[in-house]
PDB file of N, CA, C and O in Angstrom:
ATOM      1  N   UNK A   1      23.054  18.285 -57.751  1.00  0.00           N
ATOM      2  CA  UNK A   1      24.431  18.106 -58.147  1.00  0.00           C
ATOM      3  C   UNK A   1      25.163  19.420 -57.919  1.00  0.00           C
ATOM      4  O   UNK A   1      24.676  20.401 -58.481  1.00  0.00           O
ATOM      5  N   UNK A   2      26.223  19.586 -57.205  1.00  0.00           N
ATOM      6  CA  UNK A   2      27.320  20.391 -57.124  1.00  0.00           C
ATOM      7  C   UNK A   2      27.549  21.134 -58.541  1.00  0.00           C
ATOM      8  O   UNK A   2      27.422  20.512 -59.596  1.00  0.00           O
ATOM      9  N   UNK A   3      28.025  23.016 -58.484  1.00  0.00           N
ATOM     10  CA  UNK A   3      28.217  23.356 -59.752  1.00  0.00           C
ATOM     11  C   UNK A   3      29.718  22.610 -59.899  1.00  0.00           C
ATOM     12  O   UNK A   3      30.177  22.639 -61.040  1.00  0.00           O
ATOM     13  N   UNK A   4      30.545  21.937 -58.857  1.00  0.00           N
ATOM     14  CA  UNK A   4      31.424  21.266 -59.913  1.00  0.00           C
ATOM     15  C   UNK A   4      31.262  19.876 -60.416  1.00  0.00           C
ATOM     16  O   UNK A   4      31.470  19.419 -61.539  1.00  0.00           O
ATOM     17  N   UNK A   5      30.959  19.468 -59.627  1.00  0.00           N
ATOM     18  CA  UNK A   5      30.404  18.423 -60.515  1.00  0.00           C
ATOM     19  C   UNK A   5      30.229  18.675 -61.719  1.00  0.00           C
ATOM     20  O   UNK A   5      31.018  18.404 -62.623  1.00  0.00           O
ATOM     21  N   UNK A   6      28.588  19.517 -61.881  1.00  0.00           N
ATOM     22  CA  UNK A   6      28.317  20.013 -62.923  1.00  0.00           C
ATOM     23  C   UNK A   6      29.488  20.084 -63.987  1.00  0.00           C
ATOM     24  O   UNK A   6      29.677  19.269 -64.890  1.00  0.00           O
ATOM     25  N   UNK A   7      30.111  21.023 -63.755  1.00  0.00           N
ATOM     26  CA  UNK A   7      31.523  21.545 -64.643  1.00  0.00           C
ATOM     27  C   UNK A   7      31.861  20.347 -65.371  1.00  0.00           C
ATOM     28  O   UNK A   7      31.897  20.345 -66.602  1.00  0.00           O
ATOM     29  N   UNK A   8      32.141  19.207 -64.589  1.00  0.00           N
ATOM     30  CA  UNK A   8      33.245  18.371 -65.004  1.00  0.00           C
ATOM     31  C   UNK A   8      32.419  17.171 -65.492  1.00  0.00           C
ATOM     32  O   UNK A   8      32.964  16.135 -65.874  1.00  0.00           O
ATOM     33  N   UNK A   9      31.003  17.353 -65.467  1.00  0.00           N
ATOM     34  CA  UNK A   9      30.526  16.392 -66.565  1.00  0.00           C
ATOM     35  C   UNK A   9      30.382  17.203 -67.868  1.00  0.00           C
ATOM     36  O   UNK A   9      30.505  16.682 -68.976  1.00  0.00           O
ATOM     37  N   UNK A  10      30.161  18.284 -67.705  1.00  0.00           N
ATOM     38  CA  UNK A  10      30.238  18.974 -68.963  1.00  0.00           C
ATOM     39  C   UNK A  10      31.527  19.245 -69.825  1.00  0.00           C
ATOM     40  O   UNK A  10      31.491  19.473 -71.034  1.00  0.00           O
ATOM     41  N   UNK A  11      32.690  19.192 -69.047  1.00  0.00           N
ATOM     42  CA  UNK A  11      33.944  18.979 -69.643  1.00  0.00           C
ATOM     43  C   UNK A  11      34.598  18.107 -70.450  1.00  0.00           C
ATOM     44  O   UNK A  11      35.430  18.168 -71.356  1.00  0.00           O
ATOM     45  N   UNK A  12      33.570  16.712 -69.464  1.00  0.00           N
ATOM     46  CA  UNK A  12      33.761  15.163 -70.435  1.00  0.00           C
ATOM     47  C   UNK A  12      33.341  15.018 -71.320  1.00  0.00           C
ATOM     48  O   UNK A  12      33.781  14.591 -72.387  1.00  0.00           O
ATOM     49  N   UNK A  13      31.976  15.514 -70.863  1.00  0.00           N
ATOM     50  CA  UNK A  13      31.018  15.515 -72.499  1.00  0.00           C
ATOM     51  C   UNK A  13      32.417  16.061 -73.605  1.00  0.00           C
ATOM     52  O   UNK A  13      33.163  15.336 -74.263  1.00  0.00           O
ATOM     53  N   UNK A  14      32.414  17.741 -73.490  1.00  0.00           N
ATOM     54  CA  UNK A  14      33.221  18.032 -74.844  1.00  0.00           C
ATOM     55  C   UNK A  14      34.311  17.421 -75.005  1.00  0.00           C
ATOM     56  O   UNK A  14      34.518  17.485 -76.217  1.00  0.00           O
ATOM     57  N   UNK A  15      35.185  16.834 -74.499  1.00  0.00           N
ATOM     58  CA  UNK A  15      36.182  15.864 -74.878  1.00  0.00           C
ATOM     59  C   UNK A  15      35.672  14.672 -75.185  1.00  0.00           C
ATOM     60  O   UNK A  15      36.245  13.926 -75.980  1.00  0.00           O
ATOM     61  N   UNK A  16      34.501  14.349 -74.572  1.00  0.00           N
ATOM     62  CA  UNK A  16      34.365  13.012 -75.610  1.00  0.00           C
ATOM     63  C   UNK A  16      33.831  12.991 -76.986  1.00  0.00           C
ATOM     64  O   UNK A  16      33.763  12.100 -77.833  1.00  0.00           O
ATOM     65  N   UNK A  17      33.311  14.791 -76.950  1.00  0.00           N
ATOM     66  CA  UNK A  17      33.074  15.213 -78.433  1.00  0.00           C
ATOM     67  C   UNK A  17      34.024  14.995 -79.428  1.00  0.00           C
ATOM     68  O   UNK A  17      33.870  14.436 -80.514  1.00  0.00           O
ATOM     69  N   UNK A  18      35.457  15.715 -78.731  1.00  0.00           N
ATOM     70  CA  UNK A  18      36.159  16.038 -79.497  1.00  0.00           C
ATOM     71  C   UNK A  18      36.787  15.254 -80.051  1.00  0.00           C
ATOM     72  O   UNK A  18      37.211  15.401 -81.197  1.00  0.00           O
ATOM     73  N   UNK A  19      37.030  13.895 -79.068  1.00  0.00           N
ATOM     74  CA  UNK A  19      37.744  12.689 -79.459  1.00  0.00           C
ATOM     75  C   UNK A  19      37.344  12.381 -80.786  1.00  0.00           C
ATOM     76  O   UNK A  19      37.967  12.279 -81.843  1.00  0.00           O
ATOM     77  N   UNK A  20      35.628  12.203 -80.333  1.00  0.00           N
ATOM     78  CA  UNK A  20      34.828  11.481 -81.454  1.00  0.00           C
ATOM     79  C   UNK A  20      35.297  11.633 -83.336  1.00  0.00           C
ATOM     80  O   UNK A  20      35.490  10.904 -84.309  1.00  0.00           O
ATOM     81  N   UNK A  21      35.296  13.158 -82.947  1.00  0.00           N
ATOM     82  CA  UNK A  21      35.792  13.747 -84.173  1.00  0.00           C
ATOM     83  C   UNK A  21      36.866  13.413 -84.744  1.00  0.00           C
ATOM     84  O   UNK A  21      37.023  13.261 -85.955  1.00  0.00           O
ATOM     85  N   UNK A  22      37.790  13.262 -83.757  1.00  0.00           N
ATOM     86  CA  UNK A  22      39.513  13.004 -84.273  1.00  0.00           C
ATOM     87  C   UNK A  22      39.329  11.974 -84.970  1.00  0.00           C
ATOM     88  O   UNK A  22      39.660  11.836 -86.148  1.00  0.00           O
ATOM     89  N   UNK A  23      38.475  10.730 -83.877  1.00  0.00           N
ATOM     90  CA  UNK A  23      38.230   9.648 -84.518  1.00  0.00           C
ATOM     91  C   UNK A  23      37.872   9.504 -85.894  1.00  0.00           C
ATOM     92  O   UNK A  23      38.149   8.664 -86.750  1.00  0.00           O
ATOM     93  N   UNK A  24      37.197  10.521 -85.881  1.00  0.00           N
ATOM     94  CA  UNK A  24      36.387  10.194 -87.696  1.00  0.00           C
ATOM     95  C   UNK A  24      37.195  10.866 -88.444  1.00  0.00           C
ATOM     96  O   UNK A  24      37.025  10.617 -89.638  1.00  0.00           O
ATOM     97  N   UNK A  25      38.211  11.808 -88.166  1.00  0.00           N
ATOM     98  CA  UNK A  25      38.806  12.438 -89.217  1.00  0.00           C
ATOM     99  C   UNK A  25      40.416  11.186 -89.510  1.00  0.00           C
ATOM    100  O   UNK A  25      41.000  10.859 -90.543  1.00  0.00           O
ATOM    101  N   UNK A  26      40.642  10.794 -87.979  1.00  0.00           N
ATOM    102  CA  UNK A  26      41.684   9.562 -88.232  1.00  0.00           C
ATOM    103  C   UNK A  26      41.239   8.629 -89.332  1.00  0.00           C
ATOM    104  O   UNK A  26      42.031   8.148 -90.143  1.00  0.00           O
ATOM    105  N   UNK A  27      39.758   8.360 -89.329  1.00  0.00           N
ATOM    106  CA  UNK A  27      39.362   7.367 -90.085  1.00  0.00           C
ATOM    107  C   UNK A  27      39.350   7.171 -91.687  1.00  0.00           C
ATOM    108  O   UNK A  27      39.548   6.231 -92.457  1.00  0.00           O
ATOM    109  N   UNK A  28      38.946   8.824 -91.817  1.00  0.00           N
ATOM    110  CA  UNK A  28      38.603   9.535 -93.338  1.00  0.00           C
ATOM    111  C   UNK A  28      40.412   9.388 -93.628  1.00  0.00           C
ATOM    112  O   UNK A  28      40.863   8.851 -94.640  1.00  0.00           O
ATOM    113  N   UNK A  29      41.152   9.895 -92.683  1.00  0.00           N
ATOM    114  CA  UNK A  29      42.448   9.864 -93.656  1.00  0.00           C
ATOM    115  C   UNK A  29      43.496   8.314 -93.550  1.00  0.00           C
ATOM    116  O   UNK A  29      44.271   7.967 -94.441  1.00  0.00           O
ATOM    117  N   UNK A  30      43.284   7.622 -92.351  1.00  0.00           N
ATOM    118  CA  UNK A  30      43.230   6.063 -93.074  1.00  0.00           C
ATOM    119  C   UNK A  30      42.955   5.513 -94.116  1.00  0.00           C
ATOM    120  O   UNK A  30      43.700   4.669 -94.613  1.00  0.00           O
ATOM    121  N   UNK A  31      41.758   5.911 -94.683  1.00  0.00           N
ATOM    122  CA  UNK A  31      41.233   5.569 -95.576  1.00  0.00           C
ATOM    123  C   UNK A  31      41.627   5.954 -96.882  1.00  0.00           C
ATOM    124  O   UNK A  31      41.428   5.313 -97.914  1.00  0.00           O
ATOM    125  N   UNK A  32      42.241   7.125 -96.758  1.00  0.00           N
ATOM    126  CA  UNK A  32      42.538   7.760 -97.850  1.00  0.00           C
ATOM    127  C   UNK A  32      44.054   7.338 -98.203  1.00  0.00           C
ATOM    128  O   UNK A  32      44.535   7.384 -99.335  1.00  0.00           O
ATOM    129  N   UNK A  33      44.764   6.891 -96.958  1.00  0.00           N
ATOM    130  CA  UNK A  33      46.576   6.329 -97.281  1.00  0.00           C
ATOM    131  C   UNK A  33      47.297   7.830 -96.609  1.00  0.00           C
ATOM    132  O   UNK A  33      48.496   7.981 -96.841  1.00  0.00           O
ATOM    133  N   UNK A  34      46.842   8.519 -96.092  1.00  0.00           N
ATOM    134  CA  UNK A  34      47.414   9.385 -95.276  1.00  0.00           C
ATOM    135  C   UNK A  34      47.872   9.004 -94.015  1.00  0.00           C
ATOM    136  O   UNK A  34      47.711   9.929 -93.219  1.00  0.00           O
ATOM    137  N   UNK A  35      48.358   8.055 -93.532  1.00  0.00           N
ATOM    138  CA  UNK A  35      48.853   7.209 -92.152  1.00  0.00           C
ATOM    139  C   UNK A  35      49.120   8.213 -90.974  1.00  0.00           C
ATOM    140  O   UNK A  35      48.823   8.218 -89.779  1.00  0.00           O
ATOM    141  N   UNK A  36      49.941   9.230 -91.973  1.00  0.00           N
ATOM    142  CA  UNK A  36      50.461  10.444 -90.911  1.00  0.00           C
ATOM    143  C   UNK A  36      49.246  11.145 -90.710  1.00  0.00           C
ATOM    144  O   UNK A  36      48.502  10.815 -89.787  1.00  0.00           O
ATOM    145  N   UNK A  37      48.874  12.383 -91.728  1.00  0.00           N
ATOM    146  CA  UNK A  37      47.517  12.731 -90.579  1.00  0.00           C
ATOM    147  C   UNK A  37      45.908  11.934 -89.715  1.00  0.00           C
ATOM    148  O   UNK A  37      44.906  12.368 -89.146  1.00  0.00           O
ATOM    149  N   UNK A  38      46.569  10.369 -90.133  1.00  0.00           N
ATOM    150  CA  UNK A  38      45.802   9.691 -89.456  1.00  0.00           C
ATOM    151  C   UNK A  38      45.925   9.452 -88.066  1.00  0.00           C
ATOM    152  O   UNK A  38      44.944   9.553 -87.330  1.00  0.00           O
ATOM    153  N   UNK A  39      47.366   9.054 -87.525  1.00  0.00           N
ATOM    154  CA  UNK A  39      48.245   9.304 -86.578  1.00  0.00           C
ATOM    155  C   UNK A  39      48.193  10.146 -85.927  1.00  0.00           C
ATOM    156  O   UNK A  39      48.439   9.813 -84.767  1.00  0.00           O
ATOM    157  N   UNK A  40      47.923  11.469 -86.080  1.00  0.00           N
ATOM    158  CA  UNK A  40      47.898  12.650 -85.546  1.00  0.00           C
ATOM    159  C   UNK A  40      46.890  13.141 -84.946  1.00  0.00           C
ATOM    160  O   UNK A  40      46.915  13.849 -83.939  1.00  0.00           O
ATOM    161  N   UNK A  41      45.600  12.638 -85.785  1.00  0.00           N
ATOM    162  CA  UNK A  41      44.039  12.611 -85.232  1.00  0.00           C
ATOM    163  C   UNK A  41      43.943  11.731 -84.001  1.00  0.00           C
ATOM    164  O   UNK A  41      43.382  12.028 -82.946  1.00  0.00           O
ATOM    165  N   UNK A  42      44.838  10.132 -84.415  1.00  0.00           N
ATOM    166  CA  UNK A  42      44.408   9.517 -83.385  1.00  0.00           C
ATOM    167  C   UNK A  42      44.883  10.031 -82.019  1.00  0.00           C
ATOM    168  O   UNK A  42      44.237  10.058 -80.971  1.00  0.00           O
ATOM    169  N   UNK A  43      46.316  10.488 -82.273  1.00  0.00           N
ATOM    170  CA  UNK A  43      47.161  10.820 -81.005  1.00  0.00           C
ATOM    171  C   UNK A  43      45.695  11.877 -80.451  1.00  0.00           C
ATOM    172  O   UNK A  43      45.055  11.568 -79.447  1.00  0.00           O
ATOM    173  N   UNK A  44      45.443  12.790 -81.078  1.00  0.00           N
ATOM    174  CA  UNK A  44      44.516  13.963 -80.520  1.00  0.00           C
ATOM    175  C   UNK A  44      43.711  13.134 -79.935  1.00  0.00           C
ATOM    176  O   UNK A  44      43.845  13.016 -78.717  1.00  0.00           O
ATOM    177  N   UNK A  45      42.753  12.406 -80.564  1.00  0.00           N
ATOM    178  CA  UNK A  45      41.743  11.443 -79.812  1.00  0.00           C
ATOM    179  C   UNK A  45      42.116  10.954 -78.486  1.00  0.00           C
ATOM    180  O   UNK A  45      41.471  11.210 -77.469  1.00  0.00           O
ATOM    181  N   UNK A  46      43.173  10.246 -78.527  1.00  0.00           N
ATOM    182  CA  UNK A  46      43.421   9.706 -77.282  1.00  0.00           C
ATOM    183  C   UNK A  46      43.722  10.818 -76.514  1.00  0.00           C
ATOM    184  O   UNK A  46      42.712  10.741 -75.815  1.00  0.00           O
ATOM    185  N   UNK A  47      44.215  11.652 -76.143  1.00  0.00           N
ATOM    186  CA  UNK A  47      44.180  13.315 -75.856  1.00  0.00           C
ATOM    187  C   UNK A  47      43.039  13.218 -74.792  1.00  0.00           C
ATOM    188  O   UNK A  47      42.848  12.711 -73.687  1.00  0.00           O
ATOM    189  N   UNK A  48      42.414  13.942 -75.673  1.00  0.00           N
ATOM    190  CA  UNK A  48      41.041  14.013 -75.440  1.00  0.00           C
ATOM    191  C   UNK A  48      40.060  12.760 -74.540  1.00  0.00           C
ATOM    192  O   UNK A  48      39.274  13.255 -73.732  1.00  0.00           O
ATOM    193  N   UNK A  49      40.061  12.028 -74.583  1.00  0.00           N
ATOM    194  CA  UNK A  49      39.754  10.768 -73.939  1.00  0.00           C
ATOM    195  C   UNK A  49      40.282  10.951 -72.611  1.00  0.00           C
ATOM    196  O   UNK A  49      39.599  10.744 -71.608  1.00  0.00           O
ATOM    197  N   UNK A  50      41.705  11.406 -72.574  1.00  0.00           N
ATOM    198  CA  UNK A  50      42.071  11.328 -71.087  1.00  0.00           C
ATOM    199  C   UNK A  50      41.859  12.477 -70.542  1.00  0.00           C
ATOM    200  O   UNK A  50      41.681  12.775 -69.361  1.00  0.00           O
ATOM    201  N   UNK A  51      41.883  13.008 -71.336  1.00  0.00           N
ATOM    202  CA  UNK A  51      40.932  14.226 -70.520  1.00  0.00           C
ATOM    203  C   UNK A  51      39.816  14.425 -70.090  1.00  0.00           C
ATOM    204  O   UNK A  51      39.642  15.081 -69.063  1.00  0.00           O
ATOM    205  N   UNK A  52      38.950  13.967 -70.700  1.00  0.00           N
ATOM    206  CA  UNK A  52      37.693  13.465 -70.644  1.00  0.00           C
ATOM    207  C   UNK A  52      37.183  12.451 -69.408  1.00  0.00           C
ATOM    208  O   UNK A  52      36.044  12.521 -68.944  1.00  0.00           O
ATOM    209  N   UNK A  53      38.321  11.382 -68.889  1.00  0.00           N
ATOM    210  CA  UNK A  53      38.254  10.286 -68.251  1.00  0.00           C
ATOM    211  C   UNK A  53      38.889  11.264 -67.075  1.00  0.00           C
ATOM    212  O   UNK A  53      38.447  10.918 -65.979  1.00  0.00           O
ATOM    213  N   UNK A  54      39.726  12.296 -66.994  1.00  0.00           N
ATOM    214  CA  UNK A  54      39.839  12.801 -65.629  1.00  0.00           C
ATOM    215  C   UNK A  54      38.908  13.702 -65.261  1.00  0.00           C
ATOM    216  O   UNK A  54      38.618  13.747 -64.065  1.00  0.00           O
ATOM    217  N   UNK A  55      38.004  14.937 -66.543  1.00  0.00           N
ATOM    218  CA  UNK A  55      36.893  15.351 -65.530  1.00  0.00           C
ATOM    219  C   UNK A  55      35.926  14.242 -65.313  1.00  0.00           C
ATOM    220  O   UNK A  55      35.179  14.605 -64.405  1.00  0.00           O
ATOM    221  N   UNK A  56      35.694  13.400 -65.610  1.00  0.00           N
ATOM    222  CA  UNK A  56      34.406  12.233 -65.299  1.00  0.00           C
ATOM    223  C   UNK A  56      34.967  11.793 -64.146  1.00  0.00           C
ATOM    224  O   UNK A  56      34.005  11.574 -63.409  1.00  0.00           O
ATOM    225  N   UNK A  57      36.241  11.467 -63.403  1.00  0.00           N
ATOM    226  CA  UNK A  57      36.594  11.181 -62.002  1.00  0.00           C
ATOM    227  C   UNK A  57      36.514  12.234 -61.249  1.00  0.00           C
ATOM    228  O   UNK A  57      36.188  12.105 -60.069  1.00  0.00           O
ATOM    229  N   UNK A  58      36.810  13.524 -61.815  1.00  0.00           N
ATOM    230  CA  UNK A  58      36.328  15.063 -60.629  1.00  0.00           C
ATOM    231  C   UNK A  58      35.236  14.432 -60.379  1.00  0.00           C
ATOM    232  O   UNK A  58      35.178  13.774 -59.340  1.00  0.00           O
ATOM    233  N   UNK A  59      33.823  14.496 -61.499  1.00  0.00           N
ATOM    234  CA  UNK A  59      32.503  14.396 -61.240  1.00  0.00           C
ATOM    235  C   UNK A  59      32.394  13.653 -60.144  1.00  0.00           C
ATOM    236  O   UNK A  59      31.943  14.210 -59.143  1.00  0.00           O
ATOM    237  N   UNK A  60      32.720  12.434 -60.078  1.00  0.00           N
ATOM    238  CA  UNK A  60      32.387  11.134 -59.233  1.00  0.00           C
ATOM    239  C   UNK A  60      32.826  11.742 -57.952  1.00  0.00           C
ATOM    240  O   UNK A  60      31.944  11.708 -57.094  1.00  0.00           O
ATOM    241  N   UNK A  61      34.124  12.376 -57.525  1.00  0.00           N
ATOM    242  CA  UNK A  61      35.026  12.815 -56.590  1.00  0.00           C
ATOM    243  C   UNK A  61      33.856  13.832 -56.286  1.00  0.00           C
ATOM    244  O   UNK A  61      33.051  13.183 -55.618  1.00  0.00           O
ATOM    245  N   UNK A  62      33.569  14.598 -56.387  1.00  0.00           N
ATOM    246  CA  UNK A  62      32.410  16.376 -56.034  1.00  0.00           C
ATOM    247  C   UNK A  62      31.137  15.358 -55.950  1.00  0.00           C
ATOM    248  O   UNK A  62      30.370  15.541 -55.004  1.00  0.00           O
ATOM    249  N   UNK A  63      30.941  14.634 -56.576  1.00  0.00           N
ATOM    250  CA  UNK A  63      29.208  13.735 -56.008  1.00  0.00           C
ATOM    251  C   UNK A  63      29.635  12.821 -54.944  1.00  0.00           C
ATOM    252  O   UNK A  63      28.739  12.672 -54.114  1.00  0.00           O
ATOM    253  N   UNK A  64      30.682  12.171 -54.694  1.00  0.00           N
ATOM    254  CA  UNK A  64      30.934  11.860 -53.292  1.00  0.00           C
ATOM    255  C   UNK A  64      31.137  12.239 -52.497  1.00  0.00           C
ATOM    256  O   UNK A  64      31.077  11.623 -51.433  1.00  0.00           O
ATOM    257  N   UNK A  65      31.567  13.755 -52.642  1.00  0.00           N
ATOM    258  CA  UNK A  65      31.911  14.545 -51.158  1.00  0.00           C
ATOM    259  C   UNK A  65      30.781  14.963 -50.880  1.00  0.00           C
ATOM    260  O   UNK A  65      30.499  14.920 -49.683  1.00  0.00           O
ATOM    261  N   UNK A  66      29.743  15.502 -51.821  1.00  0.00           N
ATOM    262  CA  UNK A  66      28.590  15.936 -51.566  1.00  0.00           C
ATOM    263  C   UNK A  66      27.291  15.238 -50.896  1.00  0.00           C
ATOM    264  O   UNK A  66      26.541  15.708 -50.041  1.00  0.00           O
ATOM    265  N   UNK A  67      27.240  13.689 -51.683  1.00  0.00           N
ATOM    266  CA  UNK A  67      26.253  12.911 -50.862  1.00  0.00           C
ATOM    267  C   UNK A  67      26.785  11.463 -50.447  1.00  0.00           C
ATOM    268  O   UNK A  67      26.066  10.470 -50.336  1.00  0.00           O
ATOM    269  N   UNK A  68      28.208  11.509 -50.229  1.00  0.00           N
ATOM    270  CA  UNK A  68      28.281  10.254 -49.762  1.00  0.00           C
ATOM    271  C   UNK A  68      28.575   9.412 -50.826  1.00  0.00           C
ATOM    272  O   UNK A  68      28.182   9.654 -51.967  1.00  0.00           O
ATOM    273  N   UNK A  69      29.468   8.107 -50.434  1.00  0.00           N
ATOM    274  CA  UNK A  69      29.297   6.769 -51.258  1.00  0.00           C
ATOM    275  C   UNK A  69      28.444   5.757 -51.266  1.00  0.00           C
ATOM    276  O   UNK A  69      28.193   4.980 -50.345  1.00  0.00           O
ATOM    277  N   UNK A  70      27.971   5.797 -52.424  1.00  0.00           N
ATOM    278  CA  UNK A  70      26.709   5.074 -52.316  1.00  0.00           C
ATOM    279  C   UNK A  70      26.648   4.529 -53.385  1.00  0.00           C
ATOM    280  O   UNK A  70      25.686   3.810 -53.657  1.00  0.00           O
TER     281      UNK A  70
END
């Protein structure tokens, strides 16, 4: 695998970390009747997700230039 490649699965990974988190902190303050900093987590989450979803298309993009579509 290409070091970018590399890079940009490792990039997704931490954004899909980070999402994860928002997620659970959106959840904890749903729960609690905080709507607004629930809102705010989620907005971050989704954030993160698309960020996440564009290095995971680098990846794919740097492993196709490298060996082809397959």
């Amino acid at each position: 695998m290409s070091k970018e490649a590399a890079h940009h699965h490792s990039q997704a990974a931490e954004h899909h970390e980070h999402a994860a988190n928002h997620h659970r902190e959106a959840a904890k303050h749903h729960e609690a009747g905080d709507h607004e900093k629930a809102a705010h987590h989620a907005h971050s989450a989704h954030g993160h997700h698309l960020q996440a979803t564009h290095h995971a298309e680098e990846a794919a993009k740097h492993h196709t230039e490298a060996h082809g579509s397959k």
